[in-house]
N, C-alpha and C positions, 0 to 999 in steps of 0.2 A: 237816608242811607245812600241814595245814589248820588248826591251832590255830594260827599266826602269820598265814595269813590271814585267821582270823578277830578275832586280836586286832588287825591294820592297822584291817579295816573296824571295828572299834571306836575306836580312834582318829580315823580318818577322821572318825564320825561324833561323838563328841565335840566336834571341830575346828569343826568344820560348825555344830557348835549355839554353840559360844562364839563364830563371827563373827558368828554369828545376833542373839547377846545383844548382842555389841557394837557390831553396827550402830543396833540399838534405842537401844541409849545414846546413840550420836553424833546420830541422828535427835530424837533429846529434848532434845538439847542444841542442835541447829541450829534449830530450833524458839523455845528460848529467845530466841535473837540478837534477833529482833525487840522484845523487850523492853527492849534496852539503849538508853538513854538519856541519860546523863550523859556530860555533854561531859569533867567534869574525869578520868572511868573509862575514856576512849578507851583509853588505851596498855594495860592489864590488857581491855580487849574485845578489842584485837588481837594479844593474848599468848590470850587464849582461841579466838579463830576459830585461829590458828596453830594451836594444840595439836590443835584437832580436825581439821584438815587434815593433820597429818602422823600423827593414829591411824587416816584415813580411808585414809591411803596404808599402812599397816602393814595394814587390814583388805584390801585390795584384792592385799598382798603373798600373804598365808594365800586368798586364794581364789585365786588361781595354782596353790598347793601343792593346796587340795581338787578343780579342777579336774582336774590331773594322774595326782590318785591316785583318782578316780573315773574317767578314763580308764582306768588302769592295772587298776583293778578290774571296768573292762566295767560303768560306773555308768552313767544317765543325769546327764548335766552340771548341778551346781545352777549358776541365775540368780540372780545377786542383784541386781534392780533399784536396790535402795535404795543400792547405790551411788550409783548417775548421780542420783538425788536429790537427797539428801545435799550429793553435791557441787556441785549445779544450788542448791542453796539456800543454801549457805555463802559461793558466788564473790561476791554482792554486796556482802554483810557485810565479805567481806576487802577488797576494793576500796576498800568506802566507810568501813571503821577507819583505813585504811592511807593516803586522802586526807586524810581529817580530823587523825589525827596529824600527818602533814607539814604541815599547814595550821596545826597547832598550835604545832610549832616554828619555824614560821618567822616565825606573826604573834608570838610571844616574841619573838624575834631581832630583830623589829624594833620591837616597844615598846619592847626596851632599848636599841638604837641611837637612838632619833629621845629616849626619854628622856635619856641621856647628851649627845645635839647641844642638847638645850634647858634643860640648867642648866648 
């Protein structure tokens, strides 16, 4: 019985340290966003805030799970701030890819219309 709980509490903390990594990553990479600039690279920026929003919600899935099994093991609770970071730092990005695209397709739509009314 104690060699399975101590191989949990090695998984556990395995788990723990790869959202660890992983948050770093997402954090380095929301970080980037400020850098994007190219109007014609909008649609590939808003393929990229996507992707890190939904590995931001896959990290946030696994601190559930290390929450639980640190209860279950009489842990004290890890915080992971960097969440609400994170995601405090990506919403503007999504918002403002995700206007400018639509802003994109529609001023298309309508240079091709007002083109087509004029020859």
């Amino acid at each position: 019985m104690e060699k399975l709980k101590k191989q949990g509490e090695l998984q556990l903390n395995e788990k723990r340290a790869k959202v660890v990594a992983e948050l770093q990553k997402l954090k380095q990479r929301a970080d980037e966003f400020s850098d994007f600039s190219e109007l014609a690279m909008v649609p590939q920026y808003l393929m990229d805030v996507r992707i890190v929003h939904k590995r931001l919600g896959d990290a946030q899935e696994q601190i559930i799970w290390i929450n639980k099994e640190e209860a279950l093991y009489k842990f004290s609770i890890t915080q992971f701030p960097e969440v609400d970071e994170i995601a405090a730092a990506i919403d503007p990005y999504m918002k403002l890819f995700q206007i400018v695209n639509k802003w994109q397709k529609v001023e298309k739509k309508y240079v091709l219309d007002f083109t087509y009314y004029m020859f």
